[in-house]
mmCIF file of the N, C-alpha and C atoms, coordinates in Angstrom:
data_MODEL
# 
_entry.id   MODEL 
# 
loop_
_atom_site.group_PDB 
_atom_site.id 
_atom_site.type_symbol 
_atom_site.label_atom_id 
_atom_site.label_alt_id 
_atom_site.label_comp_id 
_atom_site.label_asym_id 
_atom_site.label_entity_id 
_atom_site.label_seq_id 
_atom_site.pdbx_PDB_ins_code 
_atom_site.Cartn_x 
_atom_site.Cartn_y 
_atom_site.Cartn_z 
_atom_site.occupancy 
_atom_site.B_iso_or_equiv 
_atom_site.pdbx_formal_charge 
_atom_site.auth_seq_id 
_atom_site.auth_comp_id 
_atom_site.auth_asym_id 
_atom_site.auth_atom_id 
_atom_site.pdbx_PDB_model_num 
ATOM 1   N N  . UNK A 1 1  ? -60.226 12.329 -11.383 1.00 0.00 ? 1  UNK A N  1 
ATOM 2   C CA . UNK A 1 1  ? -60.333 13.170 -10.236 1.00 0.00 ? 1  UNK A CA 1 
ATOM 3   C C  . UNK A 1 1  ? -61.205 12.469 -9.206  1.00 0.00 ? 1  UNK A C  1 
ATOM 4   N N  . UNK A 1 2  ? -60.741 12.683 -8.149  1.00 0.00 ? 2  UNK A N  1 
ATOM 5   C CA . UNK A 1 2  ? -61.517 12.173 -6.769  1.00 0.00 ? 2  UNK A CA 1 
ATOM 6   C C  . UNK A 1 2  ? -62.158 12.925 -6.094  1.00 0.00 ? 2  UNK A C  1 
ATOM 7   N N  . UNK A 1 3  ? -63.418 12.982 -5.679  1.00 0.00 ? 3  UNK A N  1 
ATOM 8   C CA . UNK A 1 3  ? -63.582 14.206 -4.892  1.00 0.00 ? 3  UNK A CA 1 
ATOM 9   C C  . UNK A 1 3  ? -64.231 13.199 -3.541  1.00 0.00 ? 3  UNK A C  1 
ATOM 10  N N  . UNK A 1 4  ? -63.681 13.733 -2.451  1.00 0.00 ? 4  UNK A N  1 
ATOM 11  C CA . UNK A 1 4  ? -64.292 13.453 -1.143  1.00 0.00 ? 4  UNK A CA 1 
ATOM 12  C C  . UNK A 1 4  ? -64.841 14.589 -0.374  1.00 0.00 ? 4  UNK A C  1 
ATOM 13  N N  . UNK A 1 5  ? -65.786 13.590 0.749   1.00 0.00 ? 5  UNK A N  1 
ATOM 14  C CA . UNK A 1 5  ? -66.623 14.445 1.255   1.00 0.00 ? 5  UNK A CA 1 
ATOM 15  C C  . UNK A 1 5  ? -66.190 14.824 2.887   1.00 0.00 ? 5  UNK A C  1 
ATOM 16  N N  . UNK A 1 6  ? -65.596 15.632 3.683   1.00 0.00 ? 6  UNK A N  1 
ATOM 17  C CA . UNK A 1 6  ? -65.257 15.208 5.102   1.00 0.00 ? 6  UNK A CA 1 
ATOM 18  C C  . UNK A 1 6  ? -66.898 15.278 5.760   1.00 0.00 ? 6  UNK A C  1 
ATOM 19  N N  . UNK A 1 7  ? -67.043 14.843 6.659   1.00 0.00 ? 7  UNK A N  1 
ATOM 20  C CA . UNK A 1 7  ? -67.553 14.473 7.905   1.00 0.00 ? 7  UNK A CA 1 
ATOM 21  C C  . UNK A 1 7  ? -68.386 15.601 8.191   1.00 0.00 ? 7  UNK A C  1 
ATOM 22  N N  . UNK A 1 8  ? -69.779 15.938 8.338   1.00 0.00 ? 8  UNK A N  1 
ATOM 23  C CA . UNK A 1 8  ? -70.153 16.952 8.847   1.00 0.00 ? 8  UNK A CA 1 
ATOM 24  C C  . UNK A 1 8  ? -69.444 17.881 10.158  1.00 0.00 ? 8  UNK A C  1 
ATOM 25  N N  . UNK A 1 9  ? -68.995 19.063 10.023  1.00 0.00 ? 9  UNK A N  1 
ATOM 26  C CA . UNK A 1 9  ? -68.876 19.598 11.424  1.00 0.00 ? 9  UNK A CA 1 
ATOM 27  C C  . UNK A 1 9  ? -69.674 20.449 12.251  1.00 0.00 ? 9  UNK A C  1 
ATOM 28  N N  . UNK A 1 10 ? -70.204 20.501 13.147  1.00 0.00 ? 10 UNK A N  1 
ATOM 29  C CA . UNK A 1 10 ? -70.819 20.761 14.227  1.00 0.00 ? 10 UNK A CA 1 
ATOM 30  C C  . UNK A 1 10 ? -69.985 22.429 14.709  1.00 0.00 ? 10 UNK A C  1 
ATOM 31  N N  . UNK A 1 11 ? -70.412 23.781 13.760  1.00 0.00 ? 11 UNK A N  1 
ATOM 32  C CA . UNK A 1 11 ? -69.507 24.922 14.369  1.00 0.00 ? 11 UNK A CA 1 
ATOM 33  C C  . UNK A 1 11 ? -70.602 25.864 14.818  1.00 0.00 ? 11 UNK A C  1 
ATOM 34  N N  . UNK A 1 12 ? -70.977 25.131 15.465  1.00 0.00 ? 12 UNK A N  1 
ATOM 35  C CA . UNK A 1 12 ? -72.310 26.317 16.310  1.00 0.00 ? 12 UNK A CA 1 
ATOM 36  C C  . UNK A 1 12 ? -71.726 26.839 17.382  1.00 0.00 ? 12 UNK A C  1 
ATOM 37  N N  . UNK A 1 13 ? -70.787 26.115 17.972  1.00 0.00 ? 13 UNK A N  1 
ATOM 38  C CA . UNK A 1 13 ? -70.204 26.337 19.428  1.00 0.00 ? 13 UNK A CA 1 
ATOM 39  C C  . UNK A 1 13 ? -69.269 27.849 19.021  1.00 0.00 ? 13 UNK A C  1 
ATOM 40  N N  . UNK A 1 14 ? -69.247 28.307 17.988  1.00 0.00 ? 14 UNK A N  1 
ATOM 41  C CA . UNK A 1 14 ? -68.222 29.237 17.546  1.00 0.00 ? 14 UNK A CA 1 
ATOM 42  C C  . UNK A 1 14 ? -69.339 30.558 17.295  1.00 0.00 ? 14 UNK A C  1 
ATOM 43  N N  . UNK A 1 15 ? -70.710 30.148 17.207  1.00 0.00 ? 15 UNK A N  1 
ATOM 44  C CA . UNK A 1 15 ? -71.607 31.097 16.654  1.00 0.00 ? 15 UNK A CA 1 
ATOM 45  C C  . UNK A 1 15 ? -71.371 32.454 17.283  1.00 0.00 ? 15 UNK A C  1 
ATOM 46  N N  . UNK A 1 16 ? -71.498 32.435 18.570  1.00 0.00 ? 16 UNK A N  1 
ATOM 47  C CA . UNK A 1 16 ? -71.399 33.760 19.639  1.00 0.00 ? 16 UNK A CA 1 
ATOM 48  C C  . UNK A 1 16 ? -70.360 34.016 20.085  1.00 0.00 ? 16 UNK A C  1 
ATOM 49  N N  . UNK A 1 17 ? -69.144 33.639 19.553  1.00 0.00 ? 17 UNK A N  1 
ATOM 50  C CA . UNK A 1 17 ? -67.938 34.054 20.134  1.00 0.00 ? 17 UNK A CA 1 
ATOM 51  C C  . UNK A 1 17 ? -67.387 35.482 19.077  1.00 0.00 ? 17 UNK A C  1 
ATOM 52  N N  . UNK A 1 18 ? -68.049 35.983 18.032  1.00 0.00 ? 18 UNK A N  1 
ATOM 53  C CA . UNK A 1 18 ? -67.555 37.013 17.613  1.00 0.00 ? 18 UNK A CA 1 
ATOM 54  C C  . UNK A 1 18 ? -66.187 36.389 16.902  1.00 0.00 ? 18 UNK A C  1 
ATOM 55  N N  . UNK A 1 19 ? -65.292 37.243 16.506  1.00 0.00 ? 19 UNK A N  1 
ATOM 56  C CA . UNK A 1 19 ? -63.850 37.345 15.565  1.00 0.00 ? 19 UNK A CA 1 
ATOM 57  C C  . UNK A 1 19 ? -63.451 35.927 15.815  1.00 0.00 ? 19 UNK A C  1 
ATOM 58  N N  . UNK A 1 20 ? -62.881 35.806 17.340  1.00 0.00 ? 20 UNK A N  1 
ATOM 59  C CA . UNK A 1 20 ? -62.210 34.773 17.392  1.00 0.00 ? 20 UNK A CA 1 
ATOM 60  C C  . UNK A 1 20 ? -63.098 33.257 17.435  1.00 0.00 ? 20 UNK A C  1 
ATOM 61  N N  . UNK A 1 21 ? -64.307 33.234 17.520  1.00 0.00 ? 21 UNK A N  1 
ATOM 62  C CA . UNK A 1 21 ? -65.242 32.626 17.352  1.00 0.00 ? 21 UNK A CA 1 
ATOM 63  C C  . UNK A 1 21 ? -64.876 31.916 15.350  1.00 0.00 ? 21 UNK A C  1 
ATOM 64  N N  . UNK A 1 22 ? -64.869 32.638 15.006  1.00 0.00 ? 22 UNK A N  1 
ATOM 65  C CA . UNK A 1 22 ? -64.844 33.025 12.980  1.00 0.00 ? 22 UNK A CA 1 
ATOM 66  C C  . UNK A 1 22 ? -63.268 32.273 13.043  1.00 0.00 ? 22 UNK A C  1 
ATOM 67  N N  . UNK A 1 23 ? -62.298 32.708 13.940  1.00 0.00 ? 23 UNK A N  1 
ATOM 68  C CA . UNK A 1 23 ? -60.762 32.373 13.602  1.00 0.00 ? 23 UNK A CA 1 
ATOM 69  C C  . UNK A 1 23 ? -60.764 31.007 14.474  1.00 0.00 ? 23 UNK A C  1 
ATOM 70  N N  . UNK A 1 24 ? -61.590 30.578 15.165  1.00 0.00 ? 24 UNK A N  1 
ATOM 71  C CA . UNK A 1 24 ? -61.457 29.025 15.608  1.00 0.00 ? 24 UNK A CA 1 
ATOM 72  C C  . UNK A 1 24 ? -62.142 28.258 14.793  1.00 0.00 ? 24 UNK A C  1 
ATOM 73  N N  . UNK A 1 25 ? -63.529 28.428 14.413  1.00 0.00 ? 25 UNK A N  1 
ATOM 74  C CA . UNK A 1 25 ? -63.936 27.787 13.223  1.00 0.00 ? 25 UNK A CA 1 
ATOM 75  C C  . UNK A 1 25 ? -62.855 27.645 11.935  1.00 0.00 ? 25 UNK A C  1 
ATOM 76  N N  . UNK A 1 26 ? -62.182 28.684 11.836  1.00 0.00 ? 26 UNK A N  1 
ATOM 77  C CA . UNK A 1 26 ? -61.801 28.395 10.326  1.00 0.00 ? 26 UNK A CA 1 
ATOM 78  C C  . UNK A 1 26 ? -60.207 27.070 10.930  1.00 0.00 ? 26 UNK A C  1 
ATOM 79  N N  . UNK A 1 27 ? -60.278 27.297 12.116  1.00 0.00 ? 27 UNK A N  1 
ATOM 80  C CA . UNK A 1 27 ? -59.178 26.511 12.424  1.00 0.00 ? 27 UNK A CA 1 
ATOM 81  C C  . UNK A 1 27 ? -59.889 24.529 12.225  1.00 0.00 ? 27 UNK A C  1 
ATOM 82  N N  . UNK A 1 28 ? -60.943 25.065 13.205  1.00 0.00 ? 28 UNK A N  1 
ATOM 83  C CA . UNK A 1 28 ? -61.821 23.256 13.048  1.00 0.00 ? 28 UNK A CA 1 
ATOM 84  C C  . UNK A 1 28 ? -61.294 22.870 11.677  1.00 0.00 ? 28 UNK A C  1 
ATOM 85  N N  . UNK A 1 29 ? -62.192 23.942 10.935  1.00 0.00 ? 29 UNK A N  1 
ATOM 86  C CA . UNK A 1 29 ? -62.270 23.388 9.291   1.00 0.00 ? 29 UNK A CA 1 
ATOM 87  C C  . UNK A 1 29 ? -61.206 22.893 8.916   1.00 0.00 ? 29 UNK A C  1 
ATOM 88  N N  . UNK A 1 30 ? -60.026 23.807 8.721   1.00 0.00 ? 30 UNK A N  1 
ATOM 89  C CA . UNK A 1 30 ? -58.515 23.262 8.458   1.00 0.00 ? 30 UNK A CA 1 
ATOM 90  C C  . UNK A 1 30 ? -57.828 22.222 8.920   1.00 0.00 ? 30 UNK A C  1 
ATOM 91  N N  . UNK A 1 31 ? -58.021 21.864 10.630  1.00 0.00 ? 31 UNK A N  1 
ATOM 92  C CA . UNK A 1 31 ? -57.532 20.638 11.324  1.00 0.00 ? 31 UNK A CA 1 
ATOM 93  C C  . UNK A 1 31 ? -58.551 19.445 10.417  1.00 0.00 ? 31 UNK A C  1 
ATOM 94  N N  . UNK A 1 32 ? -59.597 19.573 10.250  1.00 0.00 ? 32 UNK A N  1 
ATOM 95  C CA . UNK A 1 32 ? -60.248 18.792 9.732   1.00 0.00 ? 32 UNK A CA 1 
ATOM 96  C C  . UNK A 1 32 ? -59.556 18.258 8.365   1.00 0.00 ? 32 UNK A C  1 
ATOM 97  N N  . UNK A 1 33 ? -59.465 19.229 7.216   1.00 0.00 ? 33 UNK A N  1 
ATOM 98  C CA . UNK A 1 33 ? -59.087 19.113 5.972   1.00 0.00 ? 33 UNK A CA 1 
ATOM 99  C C  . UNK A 1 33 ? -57.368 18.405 5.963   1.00 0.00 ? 33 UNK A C  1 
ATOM 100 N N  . UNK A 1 34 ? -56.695 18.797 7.189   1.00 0.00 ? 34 UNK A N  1 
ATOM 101 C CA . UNK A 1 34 ? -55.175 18.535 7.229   1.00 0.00 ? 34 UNK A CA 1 
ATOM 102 C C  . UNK A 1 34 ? -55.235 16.921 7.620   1.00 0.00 ? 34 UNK A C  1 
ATOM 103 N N  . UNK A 1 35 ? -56.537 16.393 8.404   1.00 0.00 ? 35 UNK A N  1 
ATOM 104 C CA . UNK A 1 35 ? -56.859 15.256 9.124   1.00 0.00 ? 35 UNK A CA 1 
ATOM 105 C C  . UNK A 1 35 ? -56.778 13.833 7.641   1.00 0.00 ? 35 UNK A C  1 
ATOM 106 N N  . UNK A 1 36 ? -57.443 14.584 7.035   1.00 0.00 ? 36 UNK A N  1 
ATOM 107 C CA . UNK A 1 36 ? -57.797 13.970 5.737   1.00 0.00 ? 36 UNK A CA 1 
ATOM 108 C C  . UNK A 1 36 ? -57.072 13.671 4.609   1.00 0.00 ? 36 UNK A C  1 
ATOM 109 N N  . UNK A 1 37 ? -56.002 14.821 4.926   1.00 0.00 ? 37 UNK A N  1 
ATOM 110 C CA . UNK A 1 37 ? -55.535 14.491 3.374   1.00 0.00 ? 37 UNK A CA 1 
ATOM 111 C C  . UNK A 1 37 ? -53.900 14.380 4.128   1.00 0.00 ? 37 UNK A C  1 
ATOM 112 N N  . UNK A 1 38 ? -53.626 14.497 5.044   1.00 0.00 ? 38 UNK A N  1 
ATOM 113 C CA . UNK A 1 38 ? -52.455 13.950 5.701   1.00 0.00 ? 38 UNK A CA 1 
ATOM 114 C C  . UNK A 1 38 ? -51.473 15.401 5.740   1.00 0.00 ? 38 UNK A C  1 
ATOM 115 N N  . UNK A 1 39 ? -51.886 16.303 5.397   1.00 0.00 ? 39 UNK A N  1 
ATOM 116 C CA . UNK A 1 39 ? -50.681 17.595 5.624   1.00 0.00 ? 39 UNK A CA 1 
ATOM 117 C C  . UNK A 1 39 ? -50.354 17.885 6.643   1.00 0.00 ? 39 UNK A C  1 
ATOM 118 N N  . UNK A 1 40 ? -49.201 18.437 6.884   1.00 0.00 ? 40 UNK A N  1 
ATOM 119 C CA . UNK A 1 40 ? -48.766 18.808 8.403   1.00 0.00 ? 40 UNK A CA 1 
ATOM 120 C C  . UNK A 1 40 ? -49.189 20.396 8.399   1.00 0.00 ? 40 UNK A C  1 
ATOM 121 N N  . UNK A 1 41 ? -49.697 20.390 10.071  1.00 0.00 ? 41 UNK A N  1 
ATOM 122 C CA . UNK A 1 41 ? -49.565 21.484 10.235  1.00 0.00 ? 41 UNK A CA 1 
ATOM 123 C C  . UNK A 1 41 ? -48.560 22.513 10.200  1.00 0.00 ? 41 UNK A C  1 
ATOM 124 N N  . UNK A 1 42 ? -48.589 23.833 10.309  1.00 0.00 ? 42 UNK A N  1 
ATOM 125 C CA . UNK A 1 42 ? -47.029 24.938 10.023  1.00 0.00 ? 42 UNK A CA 1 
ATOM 126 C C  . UNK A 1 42 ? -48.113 26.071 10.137  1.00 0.00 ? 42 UNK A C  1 
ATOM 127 N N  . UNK A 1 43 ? -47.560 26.414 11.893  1.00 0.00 ? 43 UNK A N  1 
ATOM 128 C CA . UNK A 1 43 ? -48.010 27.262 12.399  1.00 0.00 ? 43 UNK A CA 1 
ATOM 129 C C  . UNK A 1 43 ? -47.364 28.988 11.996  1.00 0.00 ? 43 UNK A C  1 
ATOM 130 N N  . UNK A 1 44 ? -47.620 29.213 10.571  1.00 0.00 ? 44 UNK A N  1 
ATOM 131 C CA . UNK A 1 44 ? -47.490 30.563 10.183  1.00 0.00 ? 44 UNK A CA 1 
ATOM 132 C C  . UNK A 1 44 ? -48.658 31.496 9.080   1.00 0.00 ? 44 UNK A C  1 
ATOM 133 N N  . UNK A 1 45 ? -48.439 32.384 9.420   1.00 0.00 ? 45 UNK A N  1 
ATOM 134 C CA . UNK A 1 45 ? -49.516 33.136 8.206   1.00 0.00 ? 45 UNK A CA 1 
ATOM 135 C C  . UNK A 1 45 ? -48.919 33.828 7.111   1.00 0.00 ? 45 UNK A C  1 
ATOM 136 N N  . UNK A 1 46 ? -49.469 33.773 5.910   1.00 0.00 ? 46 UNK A N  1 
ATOM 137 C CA . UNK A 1 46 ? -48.901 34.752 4.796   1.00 0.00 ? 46 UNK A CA 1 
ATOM 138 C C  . UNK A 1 46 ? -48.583 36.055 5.414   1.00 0.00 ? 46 UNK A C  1 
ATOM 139 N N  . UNK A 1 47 ? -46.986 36.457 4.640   1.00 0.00 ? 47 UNK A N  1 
ATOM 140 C CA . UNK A 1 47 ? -46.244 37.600 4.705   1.00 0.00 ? 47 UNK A CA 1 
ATOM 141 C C  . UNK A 1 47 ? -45.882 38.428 3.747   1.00 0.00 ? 47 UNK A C  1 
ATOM 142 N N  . UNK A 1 48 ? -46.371 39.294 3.989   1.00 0.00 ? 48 UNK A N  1 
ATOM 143 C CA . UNK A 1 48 ? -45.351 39.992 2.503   1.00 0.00 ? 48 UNK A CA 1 
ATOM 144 C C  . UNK A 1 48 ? -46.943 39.775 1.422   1.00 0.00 ? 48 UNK A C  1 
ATOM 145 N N  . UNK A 1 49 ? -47.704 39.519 1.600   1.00 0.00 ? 49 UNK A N  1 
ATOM 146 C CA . UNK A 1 49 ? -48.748 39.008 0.349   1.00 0.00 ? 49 UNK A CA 1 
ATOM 147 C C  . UNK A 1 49 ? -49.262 40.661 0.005   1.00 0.00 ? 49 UNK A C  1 
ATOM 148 N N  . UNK A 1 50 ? -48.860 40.570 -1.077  1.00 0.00 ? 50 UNK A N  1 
ATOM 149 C CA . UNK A 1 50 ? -49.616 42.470 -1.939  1.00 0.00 ? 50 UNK A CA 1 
ATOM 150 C C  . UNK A 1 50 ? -50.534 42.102 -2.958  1.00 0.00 ? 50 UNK A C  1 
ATOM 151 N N  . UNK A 1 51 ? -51.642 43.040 -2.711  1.00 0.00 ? 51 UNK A N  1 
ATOM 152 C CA . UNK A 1 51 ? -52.694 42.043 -3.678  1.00 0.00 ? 51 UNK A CA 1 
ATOM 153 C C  . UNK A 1 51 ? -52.317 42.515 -4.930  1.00 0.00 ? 51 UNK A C  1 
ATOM 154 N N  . UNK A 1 52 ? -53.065 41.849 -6.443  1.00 0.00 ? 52 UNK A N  1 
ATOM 155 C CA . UNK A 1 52 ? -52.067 41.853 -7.408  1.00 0.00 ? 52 UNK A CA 1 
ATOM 156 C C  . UNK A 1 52 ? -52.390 43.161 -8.448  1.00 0.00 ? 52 UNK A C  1 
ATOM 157 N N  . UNK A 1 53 ? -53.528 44.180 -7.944  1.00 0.00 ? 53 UNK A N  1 
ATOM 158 C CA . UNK A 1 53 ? -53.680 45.898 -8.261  1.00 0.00 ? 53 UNK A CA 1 
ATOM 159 C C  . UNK A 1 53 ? -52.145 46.638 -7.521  1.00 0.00 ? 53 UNK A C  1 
ATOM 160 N N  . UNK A 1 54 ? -51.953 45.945 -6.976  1.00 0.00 ? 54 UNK A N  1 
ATOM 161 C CA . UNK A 1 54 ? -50.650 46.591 -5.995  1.00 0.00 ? 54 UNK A CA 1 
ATOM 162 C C  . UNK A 1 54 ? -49.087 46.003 -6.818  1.00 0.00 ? 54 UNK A C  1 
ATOM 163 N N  . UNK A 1 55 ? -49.111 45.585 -6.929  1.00 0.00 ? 55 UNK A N  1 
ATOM 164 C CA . UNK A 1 55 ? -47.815 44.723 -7.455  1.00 0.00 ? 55 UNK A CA 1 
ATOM 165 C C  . UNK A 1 55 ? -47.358 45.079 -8.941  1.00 0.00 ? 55 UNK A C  1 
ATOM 166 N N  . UNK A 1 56 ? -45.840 45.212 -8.751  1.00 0.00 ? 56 UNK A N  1 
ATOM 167 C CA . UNK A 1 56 ? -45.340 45.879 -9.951  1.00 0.00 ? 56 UNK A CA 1 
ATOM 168 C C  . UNK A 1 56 ? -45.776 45.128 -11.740 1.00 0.00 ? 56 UNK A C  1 
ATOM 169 N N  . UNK A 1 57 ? -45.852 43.761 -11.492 1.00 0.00 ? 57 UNK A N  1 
ATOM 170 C CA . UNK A 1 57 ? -46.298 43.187 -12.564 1.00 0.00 ? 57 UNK A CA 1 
ATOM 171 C C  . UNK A 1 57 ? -47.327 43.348 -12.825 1.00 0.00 ? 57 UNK A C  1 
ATOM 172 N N  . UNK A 1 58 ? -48.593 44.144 -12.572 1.00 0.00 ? 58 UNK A N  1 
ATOM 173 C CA . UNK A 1 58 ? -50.044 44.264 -12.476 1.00 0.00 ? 58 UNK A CA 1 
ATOM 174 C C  . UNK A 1 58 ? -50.011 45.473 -13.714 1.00 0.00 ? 58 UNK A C  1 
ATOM 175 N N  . UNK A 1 59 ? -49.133 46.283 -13.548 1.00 0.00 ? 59 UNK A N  1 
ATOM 176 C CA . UNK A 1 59 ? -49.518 47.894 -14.295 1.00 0.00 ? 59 UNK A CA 1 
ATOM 177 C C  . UNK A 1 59 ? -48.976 47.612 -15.490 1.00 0.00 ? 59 UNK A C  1 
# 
């Protein structure tokens, strides 16, 4: 196993922006992590996700 370290990031600039402040940081982080390990971006969000107290295989 390999473990690497990325690059310090600098997310202060996100401190006082509230929600979307929180949803651009988590974006840095990710562009960062996608930077690194070569994944493409795919501009979508989970759909349909039921957490697994909810879901017929759970009971």
């Amino acid at each position: 196993m390999v473990v690497e370290a990325l690059e310090p990031l600098d997310l202060s600039v996100y401190r006082r922006a509230g929600v979307d402040g929180v949803r651009a940081a988590t974006d840095a982080v990710m562009a960062a992590i996608r930077s690194r390990t070569g994944q493409e971006y795919v501009d979508t969000y989970a759909k349909g996700w039921v957490p697994p107290a909810a879901s017929p295989e759970a009971a």
